[in-house]
Every structure is written in structure tokens, then in C-alpha cells.
N, C-alpha and C positions, 0 to 999 in steps of 0.2 A: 888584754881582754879578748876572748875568743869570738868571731865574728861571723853570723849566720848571713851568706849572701844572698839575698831578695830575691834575684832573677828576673828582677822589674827593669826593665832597660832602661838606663840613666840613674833609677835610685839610687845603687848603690854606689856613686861617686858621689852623693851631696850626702851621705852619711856614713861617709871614712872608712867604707869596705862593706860596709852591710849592719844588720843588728847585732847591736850584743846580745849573747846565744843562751838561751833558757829563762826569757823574759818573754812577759804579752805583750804586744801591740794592737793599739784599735786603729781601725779604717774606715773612716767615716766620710758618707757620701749621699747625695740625693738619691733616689730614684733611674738608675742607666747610668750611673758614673763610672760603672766599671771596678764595683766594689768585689764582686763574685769575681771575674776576671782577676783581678787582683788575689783573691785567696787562692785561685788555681793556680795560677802562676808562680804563686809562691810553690807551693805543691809539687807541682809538675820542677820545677827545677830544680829543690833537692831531690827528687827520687831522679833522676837523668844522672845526680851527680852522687850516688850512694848512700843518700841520706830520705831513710823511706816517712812518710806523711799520712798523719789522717784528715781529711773532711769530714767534717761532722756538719751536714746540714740539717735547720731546724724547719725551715719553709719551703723547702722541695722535695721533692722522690731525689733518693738517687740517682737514678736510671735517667731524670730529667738532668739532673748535674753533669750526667756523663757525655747525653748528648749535648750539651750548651760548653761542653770541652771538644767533642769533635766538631763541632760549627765553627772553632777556632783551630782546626787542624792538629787537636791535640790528643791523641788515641791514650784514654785511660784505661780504658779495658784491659788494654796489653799492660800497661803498669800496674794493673790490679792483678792481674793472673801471674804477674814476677812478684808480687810479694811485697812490692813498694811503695804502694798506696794502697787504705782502705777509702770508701765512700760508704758513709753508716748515717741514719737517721736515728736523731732518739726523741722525736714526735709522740710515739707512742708512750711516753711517760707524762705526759702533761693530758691524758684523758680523763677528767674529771677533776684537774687540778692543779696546782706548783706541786712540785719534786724539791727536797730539800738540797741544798749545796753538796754535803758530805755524798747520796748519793748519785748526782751526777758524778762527781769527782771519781766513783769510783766507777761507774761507768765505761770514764772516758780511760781511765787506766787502764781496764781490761781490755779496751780497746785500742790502746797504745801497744801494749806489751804484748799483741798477735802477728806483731812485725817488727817490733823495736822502733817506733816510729820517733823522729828528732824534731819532727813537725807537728804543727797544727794546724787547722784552719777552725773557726768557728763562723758560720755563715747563716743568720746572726747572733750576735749574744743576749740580746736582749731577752727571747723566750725564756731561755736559764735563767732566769731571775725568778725568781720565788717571787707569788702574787703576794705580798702581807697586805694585811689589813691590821690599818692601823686605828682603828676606831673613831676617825676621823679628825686625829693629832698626827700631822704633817711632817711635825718634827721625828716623833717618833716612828712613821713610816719608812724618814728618809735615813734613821740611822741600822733599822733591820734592814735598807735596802744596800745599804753601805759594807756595812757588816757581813753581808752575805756575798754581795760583790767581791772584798778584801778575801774570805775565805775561798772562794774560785779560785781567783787571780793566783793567789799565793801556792794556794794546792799544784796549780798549773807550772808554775814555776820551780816548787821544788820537786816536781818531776824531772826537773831539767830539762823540758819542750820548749821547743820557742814555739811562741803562738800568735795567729793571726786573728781578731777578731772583727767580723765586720758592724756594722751601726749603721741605721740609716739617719739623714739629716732629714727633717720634715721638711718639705717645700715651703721657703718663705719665709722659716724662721733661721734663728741663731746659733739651735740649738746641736750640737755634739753627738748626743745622743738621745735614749727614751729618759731615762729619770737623771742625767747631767750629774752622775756619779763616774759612768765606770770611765771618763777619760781622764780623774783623777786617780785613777789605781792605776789603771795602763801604765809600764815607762814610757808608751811612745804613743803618739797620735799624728795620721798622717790623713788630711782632707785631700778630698775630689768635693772637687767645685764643675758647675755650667757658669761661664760668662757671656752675656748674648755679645753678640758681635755683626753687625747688618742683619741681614733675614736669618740668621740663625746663632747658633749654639760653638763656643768653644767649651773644650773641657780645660781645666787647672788642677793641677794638684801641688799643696805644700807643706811642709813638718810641723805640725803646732809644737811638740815637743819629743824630747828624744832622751831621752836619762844617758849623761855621763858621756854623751855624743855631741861634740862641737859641729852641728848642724849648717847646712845652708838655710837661710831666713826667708828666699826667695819665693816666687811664687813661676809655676813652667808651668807650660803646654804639653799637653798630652796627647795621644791618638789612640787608638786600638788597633790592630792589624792582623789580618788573620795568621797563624804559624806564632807573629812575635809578641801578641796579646800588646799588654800596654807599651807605650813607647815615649819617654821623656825628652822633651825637646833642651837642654842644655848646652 
């Protein structure tokens, strides 16, 4: 099984070299866990090492994503101008509405195949989710939300991109993600957690699941650091 290495410091020793390669992953986290960090990072460390990446953000400018990458001393500018990373927003298709699955997909292709990119990041996925309306059957809500999710996910994959999707956790709750579907399609799900600790805040992060990946179960300490973004206590 061919293995896509994270660039996350520490991850990839508790999952046997890295991701298996042309699969999604979700990232799910509070509010400041260090989920964005986390998609850059992934990013930035295949295009260092010749495997070029897109960002697709749904909730930011680019031009903000770039600087919230040199804030962490990480010059994407220069890897956007080699050809190695895109920074693309596709905002402007949700004006006035959802966009259907098929054409995001196709989208993101076109904007895959302007560099050959082996990466992804989606920062987050939720917005791509098609609003349905389900005429007020919940059941059938939750299976066009399914169904639409499965069509992404799979689309994504047999591009053969490995993909990073972030999610955010609502404060307080349980929940994985917005409709507690897509960490059932994901192969992989890797939380960031806050645990208070005296007057403040540690971060954690650990593997919910990982397809086909004999995982650590653990639960580690994380940091952020400027130059090395996240940093896994192991």
C-alpha cells in the first residue's frame, strides 16, 4: 500500500508511515485546534517534497490563507509561483444557492490538473454539501445528504488525490461533524481536542479511525510552533 507522509510531526509514526495514498481524510476540531494549520501543513510538505497540492478554501480569501501560512513562517507565495501549490476559493458558487456534487467535482479537477496536484486540502467541507430540502422527512434529508457526500468523497478518490478535509466540532457537543455523515464516508478521522488543564487549555489530538491502518488508539499532546506548525508529543 502506497503511503502519503502527513508532514505532521509525530503523526506519521502512529500510522505506519503516513496515509494510504488516494483516499479522504476528515480533521475534525473545535474552533483554534489547529485544523487550518493542519491542512497547510499537510500542503506545504508535499510540495517541499515534489508532490504539488491544492487548497480549496470555503471560508476565507485566499490571500488571508496565505498570510495565516507566513504567520507560521511558511512562504506560499514562492510555492505558488513554482507551480506547487494552488490557493483557489470556490465561494463564489454558493451565491444564491447549493451547487450540485457533480459540478464541484468537476471544479476541483480542473483545478487539480493545472499543476498535477497529488494533494488536497478542503478547508472546510461542509459548505460543499448541497442544502436539500427535505420537506420536513429527516430520513430522507439524511439520505440525499449521504448520497451526495458518498458522490464527492468517491469522485475525490478516484482521481487518486489524497485528501484532507477539515470539520468543525461545535463547542460542547459530540458531534464529528455538521450533519454526522461525512466521518462515515471518510477512510480516516483524526480529532483535535482542548482539555482544560489549571488556568488554561491543552490541545490533544487522536485517530478515531483509519481504514486498513493498524493505528495507535492513544490519545497525545500537541503544540503549534512557528517554522514546525503542529508538533505531536510521542
Amino acid at each position: 500500500m502506497r503511503r502519503i507522509k502527513t508532514g505532521i510531526c509525530g503523526l506519521d509514526e502512529l500510522i505506519g508511515g503516513g496515509f494510504p495514498a488516494g483516499r479522504t481524510y476528515l480533521v475534525c476540531g473545535e474552533a483554534g485546534a489547529g485544523k487550518t494549520t493542519f491542512a497547510l501543513q499537510f500542503i506545504r510538505y508535499g510540495a517541499l517534497n515534489g508532490e504539488p497540492g491544492v487548497y480549496l478554501t470555503i471560508d476565507e480569501k485566499p490571500e488571508h490563507i496565505i498570510e495565516d501560512a507566513a504567520s507560521l513562517g511558511w512562504d506560499f507565495e514562492k510555492l505558488i509561483e513554482e507551480n506547487l501549490v494552488i490557493v483557489a476559493e470556490l465561494t463564489h458558487h454558493f451565491v444564491g444557492g447549493g451547487i450540485s456534487a457533480d459540478k464541484i467535482i468537476e471544479e476541483i479537477n480542473a483545478i487539480r490538473s493545472q499543476i498535477n496536484a497529488v494533494r488536497l486540502a478542503i478547508d472546510p467541507i461542509a459548505p460543499l454539501i448541497l442544502e436539500t430540502e427535505g420537506g420536513g422527512d429527516v430520513v430522507r434529508m439524511q439520505t440525499l445528504v449521504r448520497s451526495y457526500i458518498r458522490r464527492l468523497v468517491h469522485a475525490l478518490d478516484e482521481m487518486g488525490i489524497t485528501t484532507i478535509a477539515t470539520s468543525e466540532i461545535p463547542t460542547g457537543t459530540n458531534q464529528l461533524s455538521r450533519y454526522g455523515i461525512e466521518e462515515f464516508v471518510a477512510s480516516g478521522v483524526i480529532v483535535l481536542n482542548f482539555r482544560r488543564e489549571g488556568m488554561g487549555f491543552k490541545r490533544e489530538i487522536y485517530i478515531r479511525k483509519l481504514r486498513g491502518v493498524n493505528h495507535s488508539m492513544n490519545v497525545y499532546n500537541y503544540v503549534i510552533q512557528k517554522e514546525l506548525g503542529i508538533v505531536i508529543s510521542i
